[in-house]
MARTOR-557953 format. One line per field, with one value per residue: residue number from 1; x, y, z of N, C-alpha, C, O in turn; residue in one letter. Coordinates in Angstrom, 2 decimals. Layout:
// residues N
i = NUM  ...
nc1 = X  ...
nc2 = Y  ...
nc3 = Z  ...
cac1 = X  ...
cac2 = Y  ...
cac3 = Z  ...
cc1 = X  ...
cc2 = Y  ...
cc3 = Z  ...
oc1 = X  ...
oc2 = Y  ...
oc3 = Z  ...
aa = A  ...
***
This chain:
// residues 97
i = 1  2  3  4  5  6  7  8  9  10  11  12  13  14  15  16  17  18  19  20  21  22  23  24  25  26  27  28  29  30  31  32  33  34  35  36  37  38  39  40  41  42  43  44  45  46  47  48  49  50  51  52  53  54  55  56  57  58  59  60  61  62  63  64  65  66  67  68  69  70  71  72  73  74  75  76  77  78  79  80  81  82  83  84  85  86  87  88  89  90  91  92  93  94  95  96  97
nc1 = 86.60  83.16  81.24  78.05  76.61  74.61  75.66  74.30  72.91  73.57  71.10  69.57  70.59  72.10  71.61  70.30  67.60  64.24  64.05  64.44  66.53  67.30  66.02  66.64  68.69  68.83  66.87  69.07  71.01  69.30  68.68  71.29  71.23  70.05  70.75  72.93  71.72  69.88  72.79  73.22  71.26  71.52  73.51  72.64  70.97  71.83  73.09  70.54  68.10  65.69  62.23  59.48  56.30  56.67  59.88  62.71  65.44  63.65  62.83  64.92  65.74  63.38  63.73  65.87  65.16  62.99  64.44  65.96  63.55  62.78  64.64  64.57  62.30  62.98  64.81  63.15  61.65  63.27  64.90  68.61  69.51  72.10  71.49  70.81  73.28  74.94  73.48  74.52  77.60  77.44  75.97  78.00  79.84  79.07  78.79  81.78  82.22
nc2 = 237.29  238.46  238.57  237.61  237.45  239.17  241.05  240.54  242.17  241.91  241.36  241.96  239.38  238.50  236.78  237.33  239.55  237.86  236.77  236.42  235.07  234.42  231.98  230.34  229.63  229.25  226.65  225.01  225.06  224.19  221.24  220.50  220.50  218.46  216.17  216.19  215.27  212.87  211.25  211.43  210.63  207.79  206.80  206.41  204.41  202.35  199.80  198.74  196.54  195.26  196.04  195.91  195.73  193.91  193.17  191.22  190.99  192.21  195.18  196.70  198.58  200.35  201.48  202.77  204.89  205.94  207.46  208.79  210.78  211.70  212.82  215.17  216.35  217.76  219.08  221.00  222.10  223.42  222.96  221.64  224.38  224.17  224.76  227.61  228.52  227.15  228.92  231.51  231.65  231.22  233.29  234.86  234.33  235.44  237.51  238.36  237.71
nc3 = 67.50  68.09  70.92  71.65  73.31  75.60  79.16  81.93  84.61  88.55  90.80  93.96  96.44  94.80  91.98  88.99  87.71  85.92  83.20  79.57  78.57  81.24  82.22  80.83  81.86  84.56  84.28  83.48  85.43  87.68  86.26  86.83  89.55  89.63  88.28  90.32  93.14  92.01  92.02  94.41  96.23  94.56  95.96  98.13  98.06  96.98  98.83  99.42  100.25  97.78  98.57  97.95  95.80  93.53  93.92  94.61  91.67  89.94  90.63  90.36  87.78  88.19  90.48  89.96  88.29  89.48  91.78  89.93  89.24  91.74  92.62  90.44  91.30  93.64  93.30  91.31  93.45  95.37  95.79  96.99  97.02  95.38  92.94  93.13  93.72  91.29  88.84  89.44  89.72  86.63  85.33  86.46  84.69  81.74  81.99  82.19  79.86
cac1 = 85.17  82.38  80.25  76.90  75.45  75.02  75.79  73.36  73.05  73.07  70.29  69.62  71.43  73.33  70.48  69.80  66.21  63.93  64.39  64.39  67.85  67.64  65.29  67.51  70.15  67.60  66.46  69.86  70.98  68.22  69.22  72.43  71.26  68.93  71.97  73.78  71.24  70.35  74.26  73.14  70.53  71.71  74.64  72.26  69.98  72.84  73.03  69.35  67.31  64.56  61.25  58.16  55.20  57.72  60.82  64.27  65.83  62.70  62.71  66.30  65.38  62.46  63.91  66.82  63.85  62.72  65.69  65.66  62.45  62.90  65.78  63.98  61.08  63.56  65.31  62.49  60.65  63.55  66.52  69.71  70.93  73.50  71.12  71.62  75.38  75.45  73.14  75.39  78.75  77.03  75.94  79.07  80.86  78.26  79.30  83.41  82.63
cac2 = 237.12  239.11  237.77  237.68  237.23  240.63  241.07  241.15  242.88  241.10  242.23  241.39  238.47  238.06  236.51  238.50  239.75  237.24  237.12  234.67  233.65  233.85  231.14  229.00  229.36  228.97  225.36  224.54  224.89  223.18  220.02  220.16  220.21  217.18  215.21  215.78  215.26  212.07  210.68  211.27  209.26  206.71  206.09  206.32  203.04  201.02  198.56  198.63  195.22  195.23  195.08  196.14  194.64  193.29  191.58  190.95  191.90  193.37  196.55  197.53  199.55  200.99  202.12  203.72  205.62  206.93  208.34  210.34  211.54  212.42  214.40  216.16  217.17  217.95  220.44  221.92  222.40  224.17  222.18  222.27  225.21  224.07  225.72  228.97  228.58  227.12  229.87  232.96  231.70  230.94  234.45  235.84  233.82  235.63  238.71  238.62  237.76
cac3 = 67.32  69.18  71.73  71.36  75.13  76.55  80.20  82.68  85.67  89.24  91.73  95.07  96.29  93.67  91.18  87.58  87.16  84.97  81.61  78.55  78.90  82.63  82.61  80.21  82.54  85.55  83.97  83.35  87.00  87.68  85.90  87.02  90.60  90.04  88.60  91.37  94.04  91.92  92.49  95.82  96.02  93.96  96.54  99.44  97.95  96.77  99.72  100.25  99.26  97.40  99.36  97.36  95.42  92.34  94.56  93.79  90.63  89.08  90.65  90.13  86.78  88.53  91.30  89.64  87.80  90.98  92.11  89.01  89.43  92.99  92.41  89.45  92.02  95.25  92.73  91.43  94.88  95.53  95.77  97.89  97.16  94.57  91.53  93.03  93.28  89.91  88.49  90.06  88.86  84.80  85.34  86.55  83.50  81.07  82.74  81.88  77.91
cc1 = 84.44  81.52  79.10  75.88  75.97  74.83  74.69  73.63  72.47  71.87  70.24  69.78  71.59  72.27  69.83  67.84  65.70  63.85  64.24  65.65  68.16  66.67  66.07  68.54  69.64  67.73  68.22  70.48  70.29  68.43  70.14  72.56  70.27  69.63  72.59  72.92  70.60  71.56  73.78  72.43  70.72  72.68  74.09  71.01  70.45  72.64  71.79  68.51  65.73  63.49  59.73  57.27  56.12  58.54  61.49  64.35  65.15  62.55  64.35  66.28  64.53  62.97  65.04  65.85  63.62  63.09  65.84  64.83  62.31  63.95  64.89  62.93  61.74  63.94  64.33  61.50  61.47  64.74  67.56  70.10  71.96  72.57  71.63  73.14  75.72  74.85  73.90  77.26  78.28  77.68  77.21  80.00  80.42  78.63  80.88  83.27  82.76
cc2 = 237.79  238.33  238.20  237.89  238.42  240.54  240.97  241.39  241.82  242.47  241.81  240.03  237.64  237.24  237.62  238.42  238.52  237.72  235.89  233.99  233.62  232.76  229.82  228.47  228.67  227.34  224.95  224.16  224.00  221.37  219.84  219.98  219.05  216.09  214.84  215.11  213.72  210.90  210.58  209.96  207.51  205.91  206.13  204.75  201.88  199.98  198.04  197.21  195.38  194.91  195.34  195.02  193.33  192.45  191.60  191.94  192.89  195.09  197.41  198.52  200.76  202.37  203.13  205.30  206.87  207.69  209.17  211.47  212.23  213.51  215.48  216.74  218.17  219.44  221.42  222.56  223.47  223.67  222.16  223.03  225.24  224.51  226.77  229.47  228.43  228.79  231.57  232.67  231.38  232.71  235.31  235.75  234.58  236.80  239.17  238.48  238.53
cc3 = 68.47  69.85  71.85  72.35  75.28  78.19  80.71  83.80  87.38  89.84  93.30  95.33  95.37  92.06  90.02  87.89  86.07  84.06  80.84  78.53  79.74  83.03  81.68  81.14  83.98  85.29  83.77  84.52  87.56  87.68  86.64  88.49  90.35  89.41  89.89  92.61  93.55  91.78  93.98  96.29  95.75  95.29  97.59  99.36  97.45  97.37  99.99  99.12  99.18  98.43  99.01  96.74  94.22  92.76  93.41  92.75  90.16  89.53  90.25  89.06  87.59  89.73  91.12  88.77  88.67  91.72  91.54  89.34  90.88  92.81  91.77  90.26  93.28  94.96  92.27  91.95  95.64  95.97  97.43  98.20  95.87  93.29  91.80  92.43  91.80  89.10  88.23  88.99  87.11  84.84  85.28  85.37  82.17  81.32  81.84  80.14  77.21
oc1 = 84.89  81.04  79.03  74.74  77.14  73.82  73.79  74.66  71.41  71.75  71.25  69.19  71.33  72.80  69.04  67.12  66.59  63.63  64.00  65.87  69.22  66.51  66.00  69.07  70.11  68.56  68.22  70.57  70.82  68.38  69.97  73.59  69.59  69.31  72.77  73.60  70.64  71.26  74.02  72.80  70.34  72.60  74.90  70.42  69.90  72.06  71.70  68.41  64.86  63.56  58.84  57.35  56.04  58.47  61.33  63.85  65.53  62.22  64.56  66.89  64.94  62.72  65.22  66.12  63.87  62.42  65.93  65.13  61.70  63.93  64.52  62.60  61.13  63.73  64.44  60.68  60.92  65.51  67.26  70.83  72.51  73.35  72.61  73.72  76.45  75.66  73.85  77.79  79.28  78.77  77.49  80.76  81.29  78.92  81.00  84.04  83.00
oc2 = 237.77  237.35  239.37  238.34  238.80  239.93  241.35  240.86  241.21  243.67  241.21  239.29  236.45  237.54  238.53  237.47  238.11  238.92  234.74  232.78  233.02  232.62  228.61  227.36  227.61  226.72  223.95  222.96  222.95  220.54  218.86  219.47  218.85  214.97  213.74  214.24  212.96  209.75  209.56  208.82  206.50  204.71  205.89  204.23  200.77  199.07  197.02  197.03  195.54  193.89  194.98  193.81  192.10  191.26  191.77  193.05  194.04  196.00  198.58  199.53  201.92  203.57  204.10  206.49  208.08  208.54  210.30  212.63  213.29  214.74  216.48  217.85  219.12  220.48  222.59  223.31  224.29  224.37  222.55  223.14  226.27  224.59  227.20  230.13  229.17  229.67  232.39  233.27  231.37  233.23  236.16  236.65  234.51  237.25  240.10  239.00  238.27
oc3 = 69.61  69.28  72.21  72.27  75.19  78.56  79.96  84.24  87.45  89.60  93.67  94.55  95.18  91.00  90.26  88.18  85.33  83.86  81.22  78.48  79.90  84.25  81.92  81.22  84.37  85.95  84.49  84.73  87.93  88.59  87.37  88.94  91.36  89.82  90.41  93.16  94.52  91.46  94.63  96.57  96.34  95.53  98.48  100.31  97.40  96.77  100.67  97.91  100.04  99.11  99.79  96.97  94.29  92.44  92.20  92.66  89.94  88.77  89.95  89.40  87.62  89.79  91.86  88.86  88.65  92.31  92.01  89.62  91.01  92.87  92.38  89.84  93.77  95.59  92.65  91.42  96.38  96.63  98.55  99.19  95.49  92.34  91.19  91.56  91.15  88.84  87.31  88.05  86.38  84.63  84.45  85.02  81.30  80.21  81.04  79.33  76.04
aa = X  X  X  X  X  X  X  X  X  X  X  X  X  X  X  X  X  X  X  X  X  X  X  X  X  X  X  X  X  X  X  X  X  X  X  X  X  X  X  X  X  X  X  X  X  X  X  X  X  X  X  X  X  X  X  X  X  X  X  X  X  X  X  X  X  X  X  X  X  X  X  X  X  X  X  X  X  X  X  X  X  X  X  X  X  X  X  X  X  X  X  X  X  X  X  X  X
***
């Protein structure tokens, strides 16, 4: 069977030119750094006790929330780092098909 994704070309460090499916791949990275960076999170507020307006249990939903949403802003403010990386090896995988 033929493959359908046509190559693209890297450019300066290492990052394809924009495009419509370099922005799928872009947002996908993306995500996948604001998972990880929420894991982070998550395991850095574990031990920590509630101390806001709500108290006790009630925030435990909320605050797992938050963590999300922080990630989701950290990454797309410009992250760690680990989009790029992901981004470059997609690319390079998109590359060999």
């Amino acid at each position: 069977m033929q493959s359908t994704t046509q190559p693209v070309s890297q450019s300066v460090g290492g990052l394809a030119p924009a495009g419509p499916s370099n922005s799928a791949v872009r947002a996908a990275a993306e995500e996948f750094e604001a998972v990880f960076i929420a894991q982070i999170l998550h395991g850095m507020s574990a031990g920590l006790e509630p101390d806001g307006p709500l108290g006790g249990n009630s925030e435990d939903p909320f605050s797992s929330m938050l963590n999300d949403e922080y990630a989701r802003l950290i990454s797309r403010s410009g992250g760690i780092g680990v989009a790029d990386a992901v981004m470059r090896e997609m690319l390079k995988t998109q590359e060999t098909d």
